[in-house]
N, C-alpha and C positions, 0 to 999 in steps of 0.2 A: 504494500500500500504506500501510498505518495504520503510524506507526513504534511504538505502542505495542502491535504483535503481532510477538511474538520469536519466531525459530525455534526448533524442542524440540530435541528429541536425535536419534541416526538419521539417517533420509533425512530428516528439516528437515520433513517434511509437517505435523507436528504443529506448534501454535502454542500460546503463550500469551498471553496479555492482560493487560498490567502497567497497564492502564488501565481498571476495572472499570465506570467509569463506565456508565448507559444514557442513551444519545440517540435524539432522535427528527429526522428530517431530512423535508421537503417532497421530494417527487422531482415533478422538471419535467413537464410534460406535452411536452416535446420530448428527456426521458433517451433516450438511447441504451441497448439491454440487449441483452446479446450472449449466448448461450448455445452452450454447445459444450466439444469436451475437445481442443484442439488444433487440430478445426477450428470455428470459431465461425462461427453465424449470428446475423442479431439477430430479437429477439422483440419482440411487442406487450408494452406496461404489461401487461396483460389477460391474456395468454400466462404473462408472469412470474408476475399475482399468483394463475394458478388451481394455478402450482408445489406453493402455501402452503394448500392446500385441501384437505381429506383425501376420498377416494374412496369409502372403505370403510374396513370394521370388522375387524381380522384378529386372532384371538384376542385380544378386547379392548382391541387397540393400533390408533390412527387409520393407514393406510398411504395414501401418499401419492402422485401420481401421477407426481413425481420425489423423490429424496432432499430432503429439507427440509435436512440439515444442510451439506448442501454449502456449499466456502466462497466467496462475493461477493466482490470486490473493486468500493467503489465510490468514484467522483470525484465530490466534494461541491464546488463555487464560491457562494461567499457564502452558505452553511448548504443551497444548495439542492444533493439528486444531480445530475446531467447525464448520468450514465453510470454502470453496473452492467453489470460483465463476471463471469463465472462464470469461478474461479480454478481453473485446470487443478492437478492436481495428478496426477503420473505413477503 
């Protein structure tokens, strides 16, 4: 987990980002990507990046073929990813 993402209020689900920064990171061609709500399997790069791709058009908003806002949790070693797991949230 980024320590620069606080828990909100409530159930803690909400976060916020005391680190506005935007980065851009290399992901490995041997990243690990896990997808799942509890139970995880892992997914191809390919799998992951068609998530970020929009399907269609639904009253003029791009809808996509999973939630795009879902949140990542991922493991950076030496600026590159290694691993991207999909942060369950209950």
């Amino acid at each position: 987990m980024n320590p620069d993402w606080k828990p909100g209020g409530g159930s803690g689900s909400v976060y916020t980002n005391d680190n506005p920064a935007i980065r851009t990171f290399e992901i490995s061609n041997n990243a690990k990507i896990m997808l799942g709500s509890g139970i995880f399997h892992e997914i191809t790069y390919q799998e992951f990046s068609n998530l970020f791709v929009p399907t269609e058009i639904v009253n003029g908003i791009a809808a996509y073929p999973y939630q795009k806002s879902n949140p990542w949790d991922i493991k950076v070693v030496n600026s590159v990813v290694t691993e991207i797991t999909e942060h369950y949230i209950p």
